[in-house]
TORKOL-4160 file (C-alpha; in steps of 0.2 Angstrom, whole numbers, padded with zeros to 4 digits, m for minus):
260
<pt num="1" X="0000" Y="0000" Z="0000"/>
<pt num="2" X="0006" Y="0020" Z="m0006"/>
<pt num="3" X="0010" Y="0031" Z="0008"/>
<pt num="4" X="m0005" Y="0043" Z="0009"/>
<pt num="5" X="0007" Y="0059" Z="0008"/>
<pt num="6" X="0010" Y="0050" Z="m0010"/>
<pt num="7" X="m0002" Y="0062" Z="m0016"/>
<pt num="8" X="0005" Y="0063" Z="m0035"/>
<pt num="9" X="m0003" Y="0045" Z="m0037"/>
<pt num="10" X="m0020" Y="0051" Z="m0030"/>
<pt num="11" X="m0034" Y="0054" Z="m0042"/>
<pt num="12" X="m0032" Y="0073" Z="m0045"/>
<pt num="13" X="m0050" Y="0075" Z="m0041"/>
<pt num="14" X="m0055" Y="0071" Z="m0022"/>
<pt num="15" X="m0073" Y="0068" Z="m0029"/>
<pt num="16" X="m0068" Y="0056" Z="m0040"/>
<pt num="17" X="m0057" Y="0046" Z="m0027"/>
<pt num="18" X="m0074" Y="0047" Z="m0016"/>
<pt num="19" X="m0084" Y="0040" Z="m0030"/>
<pt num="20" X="m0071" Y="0024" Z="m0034"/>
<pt num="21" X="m0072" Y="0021" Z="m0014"/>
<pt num="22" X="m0093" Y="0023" Z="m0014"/>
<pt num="23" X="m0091" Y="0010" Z="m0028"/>
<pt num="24" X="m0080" Y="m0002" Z="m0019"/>
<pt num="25" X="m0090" Y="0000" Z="m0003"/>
<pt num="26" X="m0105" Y="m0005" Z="m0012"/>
<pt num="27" X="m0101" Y="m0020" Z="m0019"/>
<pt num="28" X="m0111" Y="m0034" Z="m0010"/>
<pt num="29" X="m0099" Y="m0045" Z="m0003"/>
<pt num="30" X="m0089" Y="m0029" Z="0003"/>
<pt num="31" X="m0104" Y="m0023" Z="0013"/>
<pt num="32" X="m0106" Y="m0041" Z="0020"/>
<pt num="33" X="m0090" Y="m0043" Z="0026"/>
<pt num="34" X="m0091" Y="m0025" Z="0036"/>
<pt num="35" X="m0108" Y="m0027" Z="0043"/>
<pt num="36" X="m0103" Y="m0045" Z="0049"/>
<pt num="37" X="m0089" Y="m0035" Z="0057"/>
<pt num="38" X="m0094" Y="m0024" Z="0066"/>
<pt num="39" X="m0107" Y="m0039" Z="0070"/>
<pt num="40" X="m0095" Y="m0047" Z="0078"/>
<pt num="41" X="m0084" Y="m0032" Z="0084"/>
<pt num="42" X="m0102" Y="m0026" Z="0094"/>
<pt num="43" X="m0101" Y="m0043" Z="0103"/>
<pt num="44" X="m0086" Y="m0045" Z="0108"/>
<pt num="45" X="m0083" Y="m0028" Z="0115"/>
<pt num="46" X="m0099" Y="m0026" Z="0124"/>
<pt num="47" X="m0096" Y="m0043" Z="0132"/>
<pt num="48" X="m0079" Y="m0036" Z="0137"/>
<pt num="49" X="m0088" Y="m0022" Z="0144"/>
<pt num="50" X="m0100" Y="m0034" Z="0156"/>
<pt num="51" X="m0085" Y="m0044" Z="0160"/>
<pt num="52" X="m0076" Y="m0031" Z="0168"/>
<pt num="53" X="m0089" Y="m0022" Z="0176"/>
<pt num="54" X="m0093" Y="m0040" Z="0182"/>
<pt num="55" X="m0074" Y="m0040" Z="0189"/>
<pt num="56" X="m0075" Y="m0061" Z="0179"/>
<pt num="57" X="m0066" Y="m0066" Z="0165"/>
<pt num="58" X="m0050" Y="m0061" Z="0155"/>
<pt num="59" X="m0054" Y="m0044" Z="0155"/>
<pt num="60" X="m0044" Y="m0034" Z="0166"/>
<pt num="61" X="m0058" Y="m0029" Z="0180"/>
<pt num="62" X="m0065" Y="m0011" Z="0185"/>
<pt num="63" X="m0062" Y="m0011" Z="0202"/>
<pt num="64" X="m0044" Y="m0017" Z="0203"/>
<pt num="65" X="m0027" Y="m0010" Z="0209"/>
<pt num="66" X="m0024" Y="0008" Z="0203"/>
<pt num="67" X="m0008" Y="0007" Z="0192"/>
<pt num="68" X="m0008" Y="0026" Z="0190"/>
<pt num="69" X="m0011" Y="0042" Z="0202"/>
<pt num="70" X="m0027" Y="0048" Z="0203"/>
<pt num="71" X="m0028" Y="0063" Z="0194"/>
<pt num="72" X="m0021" Y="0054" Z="0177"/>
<pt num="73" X="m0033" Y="0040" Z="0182"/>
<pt num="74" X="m0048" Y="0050" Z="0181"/>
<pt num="75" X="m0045" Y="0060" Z="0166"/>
<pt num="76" X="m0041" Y="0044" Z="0156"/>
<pt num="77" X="m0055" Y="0039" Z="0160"/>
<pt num="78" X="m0067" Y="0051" Z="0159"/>
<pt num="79" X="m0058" Y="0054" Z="0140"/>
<pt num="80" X="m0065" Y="0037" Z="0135"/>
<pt num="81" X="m0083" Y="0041" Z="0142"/>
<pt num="82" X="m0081" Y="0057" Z="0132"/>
<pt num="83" X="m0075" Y="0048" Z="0116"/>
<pt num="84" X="m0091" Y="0036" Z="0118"/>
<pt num="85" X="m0103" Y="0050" Z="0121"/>
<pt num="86" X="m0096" Y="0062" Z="0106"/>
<pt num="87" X="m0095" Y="0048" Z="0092"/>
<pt num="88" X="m0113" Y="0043" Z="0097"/>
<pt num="89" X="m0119" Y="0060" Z="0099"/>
<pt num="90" X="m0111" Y="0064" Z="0081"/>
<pt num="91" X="m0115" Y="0048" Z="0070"/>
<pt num="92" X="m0133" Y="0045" Z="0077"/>
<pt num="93" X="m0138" Y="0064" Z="0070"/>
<pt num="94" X="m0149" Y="0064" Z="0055"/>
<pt num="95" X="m0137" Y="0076" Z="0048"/>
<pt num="96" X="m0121" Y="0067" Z="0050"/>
<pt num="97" X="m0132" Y="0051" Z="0041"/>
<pt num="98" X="m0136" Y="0065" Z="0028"/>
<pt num="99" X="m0118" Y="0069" Z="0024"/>
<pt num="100" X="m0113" Y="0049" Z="0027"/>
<pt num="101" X="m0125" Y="0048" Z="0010"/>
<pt num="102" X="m0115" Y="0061" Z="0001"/>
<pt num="103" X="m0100" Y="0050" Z="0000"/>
<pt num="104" X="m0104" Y="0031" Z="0005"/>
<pt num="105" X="m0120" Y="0021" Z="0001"/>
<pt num="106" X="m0133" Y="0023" Z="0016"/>
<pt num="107" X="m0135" Y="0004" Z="0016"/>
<pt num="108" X="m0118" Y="0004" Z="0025"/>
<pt num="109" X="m0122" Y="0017" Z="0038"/>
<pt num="110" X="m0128" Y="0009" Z="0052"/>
<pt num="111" X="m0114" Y="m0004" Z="0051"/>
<pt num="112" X="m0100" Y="0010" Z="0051"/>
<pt num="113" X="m0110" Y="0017" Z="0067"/>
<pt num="114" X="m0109" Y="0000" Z="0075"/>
<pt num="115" X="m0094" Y="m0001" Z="0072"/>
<pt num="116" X="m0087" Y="0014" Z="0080"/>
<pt num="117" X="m0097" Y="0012" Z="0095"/>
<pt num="118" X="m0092" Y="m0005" Z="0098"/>
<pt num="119" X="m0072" Y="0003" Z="0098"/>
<pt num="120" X="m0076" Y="0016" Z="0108"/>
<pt num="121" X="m0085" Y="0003" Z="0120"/>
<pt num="122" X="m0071" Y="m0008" Z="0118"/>
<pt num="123" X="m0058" Y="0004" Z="0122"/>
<pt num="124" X="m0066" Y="0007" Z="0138"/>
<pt num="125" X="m0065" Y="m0010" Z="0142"/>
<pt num="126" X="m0049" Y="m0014" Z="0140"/>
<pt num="127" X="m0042" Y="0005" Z="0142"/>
<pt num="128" X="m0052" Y="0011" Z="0160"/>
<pt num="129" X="m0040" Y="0016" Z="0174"/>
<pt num="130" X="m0044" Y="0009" Z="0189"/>
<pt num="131" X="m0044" Y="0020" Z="0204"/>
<pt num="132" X="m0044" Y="0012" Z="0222"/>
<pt num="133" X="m0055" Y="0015" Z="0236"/>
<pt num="134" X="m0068" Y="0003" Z="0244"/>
<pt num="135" X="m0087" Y="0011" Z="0243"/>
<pt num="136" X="m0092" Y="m0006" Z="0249"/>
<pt num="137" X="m0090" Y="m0023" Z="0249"/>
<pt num="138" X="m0103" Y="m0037" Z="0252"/>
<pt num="139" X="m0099" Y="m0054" Z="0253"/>
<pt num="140" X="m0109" Y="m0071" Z="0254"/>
<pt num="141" X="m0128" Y="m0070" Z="0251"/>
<pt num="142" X="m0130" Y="m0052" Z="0250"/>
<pt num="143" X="m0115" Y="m0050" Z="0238"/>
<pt num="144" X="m0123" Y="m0065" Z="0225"/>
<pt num="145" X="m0140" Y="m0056" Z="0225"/>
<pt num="146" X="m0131" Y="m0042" Z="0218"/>
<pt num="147" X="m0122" Y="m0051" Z="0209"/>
<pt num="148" X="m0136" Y="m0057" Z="0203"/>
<pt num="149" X="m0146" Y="m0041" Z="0200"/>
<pt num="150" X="m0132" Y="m0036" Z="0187"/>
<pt num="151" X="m0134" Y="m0051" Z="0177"/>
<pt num="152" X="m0155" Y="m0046" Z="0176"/>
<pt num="153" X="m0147" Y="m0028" Z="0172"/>
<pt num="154" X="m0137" Y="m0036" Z="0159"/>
<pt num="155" X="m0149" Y="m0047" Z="0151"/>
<pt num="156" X="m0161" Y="m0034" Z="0149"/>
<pt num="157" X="m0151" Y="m0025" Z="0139"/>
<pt num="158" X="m0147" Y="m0038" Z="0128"/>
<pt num="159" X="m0164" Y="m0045" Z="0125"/>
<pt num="160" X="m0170" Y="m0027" Z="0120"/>
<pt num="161" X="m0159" Y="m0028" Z="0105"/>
<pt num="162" X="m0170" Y="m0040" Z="0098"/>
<pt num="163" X="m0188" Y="m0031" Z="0102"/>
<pt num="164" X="m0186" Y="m0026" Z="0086"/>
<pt num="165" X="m0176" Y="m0031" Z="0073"/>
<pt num="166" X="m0158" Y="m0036" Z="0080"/>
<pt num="167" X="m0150" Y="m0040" Z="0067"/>
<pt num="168" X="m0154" Y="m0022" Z="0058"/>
<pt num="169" X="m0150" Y="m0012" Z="0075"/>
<pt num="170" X="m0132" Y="m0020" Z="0074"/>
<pt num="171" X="m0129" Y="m0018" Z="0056"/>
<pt num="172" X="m0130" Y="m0035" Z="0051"/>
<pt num="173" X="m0144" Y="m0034" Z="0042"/>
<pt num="174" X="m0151" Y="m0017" Z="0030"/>
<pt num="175" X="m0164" Y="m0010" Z="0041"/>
<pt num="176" X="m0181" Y="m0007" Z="0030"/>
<pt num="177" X="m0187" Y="0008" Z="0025"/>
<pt num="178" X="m0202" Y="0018" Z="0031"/>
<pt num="179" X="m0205" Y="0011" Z="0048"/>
<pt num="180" X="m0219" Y="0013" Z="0058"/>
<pt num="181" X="m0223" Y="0016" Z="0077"/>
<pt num="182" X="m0224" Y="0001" Z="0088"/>
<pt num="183" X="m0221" Y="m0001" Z="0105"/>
<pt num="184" X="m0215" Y="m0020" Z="0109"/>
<pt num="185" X="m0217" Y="m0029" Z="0126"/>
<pt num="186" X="m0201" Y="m0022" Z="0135"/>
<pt num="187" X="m0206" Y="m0004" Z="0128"/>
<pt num="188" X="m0221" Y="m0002" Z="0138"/>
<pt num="189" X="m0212" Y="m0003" Z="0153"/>
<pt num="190" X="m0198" Y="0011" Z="0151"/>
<pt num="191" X="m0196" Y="0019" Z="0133"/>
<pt num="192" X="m0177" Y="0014" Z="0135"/>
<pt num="193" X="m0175" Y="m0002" Z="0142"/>
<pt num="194" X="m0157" Y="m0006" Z="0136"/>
<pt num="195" X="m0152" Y="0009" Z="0144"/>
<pt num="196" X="m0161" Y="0002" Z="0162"/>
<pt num="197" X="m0155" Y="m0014" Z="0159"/>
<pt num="198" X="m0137" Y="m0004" Z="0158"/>
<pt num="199" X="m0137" Y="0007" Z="0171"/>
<pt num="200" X="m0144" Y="m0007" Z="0181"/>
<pt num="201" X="m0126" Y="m0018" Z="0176"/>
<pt num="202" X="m0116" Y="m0001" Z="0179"/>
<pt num="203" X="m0120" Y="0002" Z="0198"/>
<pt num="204" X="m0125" Y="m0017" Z="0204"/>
<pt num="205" X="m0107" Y="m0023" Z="0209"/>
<pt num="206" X="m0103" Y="m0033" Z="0225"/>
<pt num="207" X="m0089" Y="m0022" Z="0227"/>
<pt num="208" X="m0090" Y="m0004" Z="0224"/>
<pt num="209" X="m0072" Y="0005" Z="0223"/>
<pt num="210" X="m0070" Y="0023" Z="0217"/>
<pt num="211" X="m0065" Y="0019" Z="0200"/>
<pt num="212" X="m0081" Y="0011" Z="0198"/>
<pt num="213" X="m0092" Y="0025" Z="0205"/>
<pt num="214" X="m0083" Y="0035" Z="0192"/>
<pt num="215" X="m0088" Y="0023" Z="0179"/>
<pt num="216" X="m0106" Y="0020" Z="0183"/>
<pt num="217" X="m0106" Y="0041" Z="0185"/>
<pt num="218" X="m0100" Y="0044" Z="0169"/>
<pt num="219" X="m0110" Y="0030" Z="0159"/>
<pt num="220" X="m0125" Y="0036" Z="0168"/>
<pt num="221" X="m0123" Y="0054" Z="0162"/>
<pt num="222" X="m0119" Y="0048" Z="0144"/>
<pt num="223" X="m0134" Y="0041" Z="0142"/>
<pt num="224" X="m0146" Y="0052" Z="0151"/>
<pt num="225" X="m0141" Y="0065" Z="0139"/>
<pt num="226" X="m0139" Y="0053" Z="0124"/>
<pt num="227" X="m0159" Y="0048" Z="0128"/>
<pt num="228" X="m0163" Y="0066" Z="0128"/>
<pt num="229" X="m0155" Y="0068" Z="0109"/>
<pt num="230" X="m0161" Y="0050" Z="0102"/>
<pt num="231" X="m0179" Y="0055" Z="0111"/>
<pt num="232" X="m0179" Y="0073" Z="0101"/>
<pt num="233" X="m0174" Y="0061" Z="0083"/>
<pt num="234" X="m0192" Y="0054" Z="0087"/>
<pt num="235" X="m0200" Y="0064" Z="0090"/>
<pt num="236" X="m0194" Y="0074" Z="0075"/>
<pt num="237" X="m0199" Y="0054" Z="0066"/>
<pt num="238" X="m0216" Y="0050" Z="0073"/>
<pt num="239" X="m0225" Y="0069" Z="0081"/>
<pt num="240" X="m0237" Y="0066" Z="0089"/>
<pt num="241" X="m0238" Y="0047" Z="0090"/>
<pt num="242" X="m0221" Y="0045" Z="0101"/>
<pt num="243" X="m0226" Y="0062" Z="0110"/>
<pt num="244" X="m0245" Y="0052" Z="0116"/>
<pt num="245" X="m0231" Y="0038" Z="0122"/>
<pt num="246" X="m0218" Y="0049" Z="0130"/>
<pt num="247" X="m0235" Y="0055" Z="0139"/>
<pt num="248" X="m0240" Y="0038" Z="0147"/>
<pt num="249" X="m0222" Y="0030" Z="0147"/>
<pt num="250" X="m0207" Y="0034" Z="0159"/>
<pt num="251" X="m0189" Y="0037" Z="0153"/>
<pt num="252" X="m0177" Y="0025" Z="0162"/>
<pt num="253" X="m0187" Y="0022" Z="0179"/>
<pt num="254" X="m0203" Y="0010" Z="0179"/>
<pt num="255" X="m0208" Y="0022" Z="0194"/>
<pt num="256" X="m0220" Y="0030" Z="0196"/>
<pt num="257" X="m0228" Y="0031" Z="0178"/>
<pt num="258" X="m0236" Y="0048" Z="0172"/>
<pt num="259" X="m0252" Y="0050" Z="0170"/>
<pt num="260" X="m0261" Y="0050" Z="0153"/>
C-alpha cells in the first residue's frame, strides 16, 4: 500500500477518489464482510464491557489496583466516556447520516455506526483506569443477590436488542425503509429499556471502589443525555404518536408512571 502523503498518485480529483471508494464499498460481498464485522466487533466488546464491570473473566476488571495516580486516572478515564458520548452523539444525528449519504452508500451506515461504537465501547474496556477506594463490599448472600441483580441488568439489555429487529440495529442486516410506530413488550415498561437494563449492570457490583463509581457516573450521564437527543430524533420521526407515548411512558425508571 502507497504512503497517503503520496499524493501525486491520487486521483487529482478528491470527488472522483470518493466515487471509486462509494463503488467499492458498495459492492455486496464488501458490505457483508463490514456489517458481519462490526457484527461481531459489537459482541465482543460489549461482552468485554459486562465482564469487567462483572470484575469475571480475561478482561482486566473495573475495580482493581490503581496502576496510576489519581488525577491521570480520572481524566483517562473520563476521556474514554467522552470519546463514547461524542461519536454517538455525532454519528446518530440525521445530519451526519445526511452527509454519510453524500460520500458512502446509506445501506452501510448503520454498520460504520456500530462499528465505531463497539471501539469506543471496547476501548473502555480494556483501556479504563482503575482507581482504588472501597465504597463497599458485600460478601456471601447479600454480595450473590447483587451479583445477581447485574446479570437481570445485563440481560435486559441484551434482550432489548431484539424487540425489534436485532439484526438491523447491529448492522448485520439493512434496516427497512419507512418504519412505523410500535411499542413491543419491553417498551411499555420504560421507553429505554437497554439503557435500564445498563445502568442497572453499571451500579449493581458486590464491590464498589471509586473507580467504579466514576464509571457507573460517567456512563449514567452519557446516556441520560444521549436519551434526551435520540428521544428529540423521534419525535422529530413520529410527532405526535411518540409524544402520546412519552406522555403515558417513563424514561429510564418504571416508577411512578405519568399520567395519561
Amino acid at each position: 500500500m502507497q504512503p497517503l502523503m503520496a499524493t501525486t498518485q491520487l486521483p487529482s480529483s478528491l470527488s472522483t477518489l470518493l466515487a471509486r471508494y462509494r463503488t467499492v464499498v458498495a459492492a455486496r460481498g464488501t458490505m457483508f464482510v463490514v456489517r458481519v464485522l462490526a457484527y461481531l466487533t459489537f459482541v465482543t466488546s460489549f461482552t468485554a464491557l459486562i465482564l469487567a464491570a462483572l470484575g469475571v473473566g480475561i478482561v482486566p476488571p473495573i475495580d482493581r489496583p490503581a496502576t496510576l495516580p489519581m488525577p491521570a486516572a480520572v481524566a483517562i478515564d473520563v476521556a474514554l466516556v467522552l470519546l463514547l458520548g461524542v461519536q454517538h452523539t455525532i454519528m446518530a444525528r440525521a445530519s451526519f447520516k445526511r452527509a454519510f449519504a453524500r460520500v458512502l452508500p446509506a445501506s452501510g451506515e448503520r454498520s460504520t455506526f456500530v462499528l465505531a461504537s463497539s471501539v469506543c465501547v471496547a476501548a473502555i474496556a480494556f483501556g479504563w483506569a482503575p482507581i482504588e477506594g472501597d465504597v463497599w463490599r458485600l460478601e456471601g448472600v447479600a454480595a450473590w443477590a447483587v451479583f445477581g441483580l447485574a446479570g437481570v441488568g445485563w440481560a435486559l439489555a441484551g434482550a432489548s436488542t431484539f424487540a425489534f429487529d436485532h439484526l438491523a440495529f447491529l448492522g448485520l442486516r439493512e434496516a427497512r425503509a419507512g418504519a412505523s410506530f410500535s411499542i413491543p413488550l419491553l417498551y411499555r415498561m420504560v421507553r429505554h429499556p437497554m439503557m435500564l437494563g445498563m445502568l442497572i449492570g453499571f451500579w449493581a457490583t458486590p464491590h464498589m471502589t471509586v473507580g467504579h463509581v466514576v464509571f457507573a457516573a460517567a456512563m449514567t450521564t452519557y446516556i441520560v443525555i444521549g436519551v434526551r437527543y435520540e428521544e428529540r430524533d423521534l419525535v422529530r420521526t413520529f410527532g405526535d404518536e411518540y409524544e402520546r407515548y412519552r406522555a403515558t411512558v417513563p424514561s429510564l425508571l418504571p416508577w411512578p408512571r405519568p399520567r395519561g
